[in-house]
N, C-alpha and C positions, 0 to 999 in steps of 0.2 A: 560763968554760966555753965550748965549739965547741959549736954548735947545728947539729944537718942536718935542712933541709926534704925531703921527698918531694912532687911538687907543685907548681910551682911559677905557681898561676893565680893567681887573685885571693886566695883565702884565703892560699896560702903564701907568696906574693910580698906581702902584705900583713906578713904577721908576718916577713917577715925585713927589711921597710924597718922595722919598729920594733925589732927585738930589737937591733938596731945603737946604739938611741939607748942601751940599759941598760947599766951600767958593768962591769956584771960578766961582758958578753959578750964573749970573746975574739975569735971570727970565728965568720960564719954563712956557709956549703955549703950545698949545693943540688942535685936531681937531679930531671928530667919523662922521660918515655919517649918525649918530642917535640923534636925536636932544635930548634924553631926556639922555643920554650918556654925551653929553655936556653941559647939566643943570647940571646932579646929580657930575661930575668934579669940575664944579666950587664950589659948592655947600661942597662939601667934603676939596676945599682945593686940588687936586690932579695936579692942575694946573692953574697960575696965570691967564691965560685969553683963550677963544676959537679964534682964527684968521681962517682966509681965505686963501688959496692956497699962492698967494702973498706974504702976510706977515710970514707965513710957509718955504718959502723959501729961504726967506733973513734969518732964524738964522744959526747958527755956526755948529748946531749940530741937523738933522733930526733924529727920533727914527721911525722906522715903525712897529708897535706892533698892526699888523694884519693879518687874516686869509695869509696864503702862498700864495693861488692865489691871491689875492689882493695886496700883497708885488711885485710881478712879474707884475702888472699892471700899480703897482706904480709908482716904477722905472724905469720904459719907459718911463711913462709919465713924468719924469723927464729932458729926453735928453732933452738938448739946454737951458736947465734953470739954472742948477747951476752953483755957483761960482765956481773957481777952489779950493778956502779954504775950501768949505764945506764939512762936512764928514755928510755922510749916514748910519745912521746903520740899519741894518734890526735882527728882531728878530725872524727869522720864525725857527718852528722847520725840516723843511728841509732844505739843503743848496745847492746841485748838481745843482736843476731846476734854482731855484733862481739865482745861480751865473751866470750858462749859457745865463741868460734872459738881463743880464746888459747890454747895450749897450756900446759900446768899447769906444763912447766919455766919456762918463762918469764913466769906470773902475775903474778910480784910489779914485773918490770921494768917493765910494762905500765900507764898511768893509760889511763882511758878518757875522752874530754871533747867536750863539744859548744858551742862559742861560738856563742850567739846573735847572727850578725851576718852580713852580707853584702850582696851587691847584686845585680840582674839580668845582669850581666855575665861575664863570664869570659875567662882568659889574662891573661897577664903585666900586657899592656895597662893593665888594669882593676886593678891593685896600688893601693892607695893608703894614704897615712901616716893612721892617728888609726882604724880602721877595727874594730878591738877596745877602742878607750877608752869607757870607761863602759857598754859592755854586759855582758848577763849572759853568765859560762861555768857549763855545767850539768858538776861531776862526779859519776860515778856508779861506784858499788859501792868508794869511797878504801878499804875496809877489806881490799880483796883486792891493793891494789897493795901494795909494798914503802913503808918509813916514809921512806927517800931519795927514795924517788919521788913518795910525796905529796908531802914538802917542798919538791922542784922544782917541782913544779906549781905548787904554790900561789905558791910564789917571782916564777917565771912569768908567772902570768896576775895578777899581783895588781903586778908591775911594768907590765905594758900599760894597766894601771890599771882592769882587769876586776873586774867584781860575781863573788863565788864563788858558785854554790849548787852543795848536796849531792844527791842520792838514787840511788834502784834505776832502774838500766835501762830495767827493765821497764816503771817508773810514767816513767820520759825519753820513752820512745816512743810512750807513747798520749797525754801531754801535747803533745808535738810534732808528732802527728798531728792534731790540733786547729788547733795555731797556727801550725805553717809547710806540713805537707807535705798536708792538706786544699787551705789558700788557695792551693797551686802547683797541685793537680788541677784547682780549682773554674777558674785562669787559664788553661792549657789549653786549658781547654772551652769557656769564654767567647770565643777566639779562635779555634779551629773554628767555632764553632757562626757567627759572620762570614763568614768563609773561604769557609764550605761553600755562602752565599748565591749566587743568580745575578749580582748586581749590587752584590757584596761593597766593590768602589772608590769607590761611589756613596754606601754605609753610613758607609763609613769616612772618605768625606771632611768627613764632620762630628761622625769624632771630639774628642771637648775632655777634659778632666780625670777626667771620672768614668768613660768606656772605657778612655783614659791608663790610669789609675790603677790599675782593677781587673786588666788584661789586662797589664801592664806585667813580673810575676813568667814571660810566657810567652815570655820573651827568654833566659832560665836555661838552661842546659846539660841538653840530654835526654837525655844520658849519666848525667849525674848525679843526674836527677831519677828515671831508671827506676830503677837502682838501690835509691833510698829508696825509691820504691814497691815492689818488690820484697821489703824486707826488712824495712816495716815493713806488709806486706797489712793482717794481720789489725785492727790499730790502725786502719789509714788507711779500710776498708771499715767500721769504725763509725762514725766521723767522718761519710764520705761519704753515707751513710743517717740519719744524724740531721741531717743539712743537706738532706736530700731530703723529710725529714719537714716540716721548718720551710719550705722552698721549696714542697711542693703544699699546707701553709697558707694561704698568701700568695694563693697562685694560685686556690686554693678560694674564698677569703674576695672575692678580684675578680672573680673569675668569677659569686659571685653578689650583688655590688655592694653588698658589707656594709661601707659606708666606715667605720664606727665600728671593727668588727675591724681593719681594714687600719691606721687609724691608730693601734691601738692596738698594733698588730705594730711600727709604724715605732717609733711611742715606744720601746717595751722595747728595740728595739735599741739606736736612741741611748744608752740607760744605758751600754754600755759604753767610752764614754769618761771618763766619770766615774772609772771605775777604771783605765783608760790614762792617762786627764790630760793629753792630747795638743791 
């Protein structure tokens, strides 16, 4: 099958240096609205050649490995164009807006999907082989795509050698408001809230591991991140209040030097590596 990426940063320059390894891929196309995007693709190997709208269309298999709002643009712009063989996938890490956005002619072409994976990085650059193996892809709502198009999907991501899971949009986004698009708010902030100091060079010059670490998601692309914030508000603003609840705990509990709370706070948290296993 011809596979065509839209995309072409880390996510889709990721997935077109692996779709090359699978036998059943004929050739992988490629197209960014950044023309130096689709030099450094070719250029890297992330993709056999850049096409045009047109020829993006006739392949087998679209990938849209772009900003959320721009996935919801896409897709429209797609009514009255595709075949009924073709399958769509979209990568975005919200899925609710996105699903809703589909136009009902073209429902069934459409999988909706979110691979848990990535890096703080972004552009071509940052492409790298093995970058979907052994993590999870969340699909949601299979039962409104077309049964060709499940079975690409699954075909798919289960050759990149991806964990599948199932469910509703709905429950994708408040899940994911939790565990990725919260900790990109909470890095952000943690990186202002430095910034904004007078003697911010002074702070910073003895950063180690644990500012590394936390602040490290705030190298991510804020094109892409306003977006999921955007469209996933109302999810991401309970998240962000139930992490402000457990934060002026904390802050309570030192404030008035009740070490046995605070270490009791610290332990519960550590539990959750127990069920990470990391």
């Amino acid at each position: 099958m011809t596979i065509g990426i839209v995309g072409l940063g880390l996510m889709g320059g990721s997935l077109g240096l692996d779709l090359h390894k699978l036998p059943f891929i004929k050739r992988v196309v490629g197209s960014d609205h950044n023309p130096e995007h689709c030099q450094s693709a070719l250029k890297l190997g992330l993709v056999d050649a850049i096409v045009d709208e047109d020829t993006l269309l006739r392949c087998d298999v679209i990938f849209l490995a772009i900003p959320v709002d721009a996935i919801v643009k896409a897709i429209r712009a797609m009514e009255g164009k595709l075949r009924p063989e073709t399958t769509v996938i979209d990568l975005g890490s919200t899925k609710a807006k996105i699903a809703a956005s589909i136009p009902p002619s073209i429902r069934k072409n459409v999988v909706t999907a979110h691979p848990m994976t990535g890096t703080e990085h972004f552009g071509p650059e940052a492409a790298v082989s093995g970058l979907y193996k052994d993590k999870v892809v969340v699909l949601c709502d299979m039962e409104d795509s077309g049964q060709l198009q499940q079975e690409t999907a699954v075909r798919l991501f289960s050759g990149l050698f991806m964990r599948l899971h199932y469910m509703r949009a709905n429950e994708h986004d408040r899940h994911a408001a939790f565990i990725s698009h919260m900790p990109h708010a909470i890095s952000y902030s943690l990186a202002n809230t430095v910034m904004h100091q007078e003697d911010k060079y002074s702070i910073l010059a003895l950063a180690a591991g644990g500012f590394r670490s936390m602040s490290r998601l705030a190298k991510s692309s804020p094109v892409m991140w306003e977006d999921v914030f955007r469209q996933n508000k109302d999810h991401l603003l309970e998240a962000i209040s139930l992490f402000e609840d457990e934060l002026a705990a904390m802050k309570k509990a030192i404030k008035r030097e009740k070490w046995d709370e605070v270490h009791e706070r610290l332990a519960a948290g550590q539990k959750l590596h127990d069920i990470l296993k990391d």
